[in-house]
C-alpha positions as CSV (number, residue, x, y, z in Angstrom):
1,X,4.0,11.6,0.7
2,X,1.8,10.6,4.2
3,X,3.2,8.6,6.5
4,X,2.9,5.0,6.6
5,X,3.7,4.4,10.0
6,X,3.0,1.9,11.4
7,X,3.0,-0.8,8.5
8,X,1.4,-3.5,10.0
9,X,0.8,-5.3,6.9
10,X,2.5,-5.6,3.5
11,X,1.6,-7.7,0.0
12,X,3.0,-7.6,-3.3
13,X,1.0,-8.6,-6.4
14,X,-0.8,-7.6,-9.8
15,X,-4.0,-7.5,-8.5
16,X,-4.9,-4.6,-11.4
17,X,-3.3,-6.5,-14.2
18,X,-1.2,-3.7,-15.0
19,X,2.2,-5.7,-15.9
20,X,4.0,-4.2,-13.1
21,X,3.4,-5.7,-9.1
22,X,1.7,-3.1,-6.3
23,X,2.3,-3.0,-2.8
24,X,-0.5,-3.0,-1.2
25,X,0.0,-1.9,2.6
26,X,-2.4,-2.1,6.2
27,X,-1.2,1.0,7.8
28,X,-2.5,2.7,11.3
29,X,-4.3,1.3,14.2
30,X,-7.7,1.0,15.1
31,X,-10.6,3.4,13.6
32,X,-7.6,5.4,11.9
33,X,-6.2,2.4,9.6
34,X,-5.8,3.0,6.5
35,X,-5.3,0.1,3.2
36,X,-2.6,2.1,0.8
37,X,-1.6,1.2,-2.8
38,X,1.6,2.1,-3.5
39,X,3.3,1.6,-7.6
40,X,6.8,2.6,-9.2
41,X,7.0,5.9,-10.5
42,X,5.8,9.4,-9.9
43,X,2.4,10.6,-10.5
């Protein structure tokens, strides 16, 4: 798994409807910033 360092921003919700709530996560700073979408379980 990549870092997420530094989490800068954090929100749970079922924004895909999926039954189970995603963390979706503002991570970085500046042009290297990433938005991450993180769910329970192993892929």
């Amino acid at each position: 798994m990549d870092s997420l360092s530094p989490i800068t921003a954090c929100h749970i919700a079922d924004l895909a409807n999926e039954d189970t709530p995603q963390l979706y996560v503002t991570c970085g700073r500046g042009p290297r910033s990433t938005l991450r979408t993180l769910r329970h379980g192993l892929e």
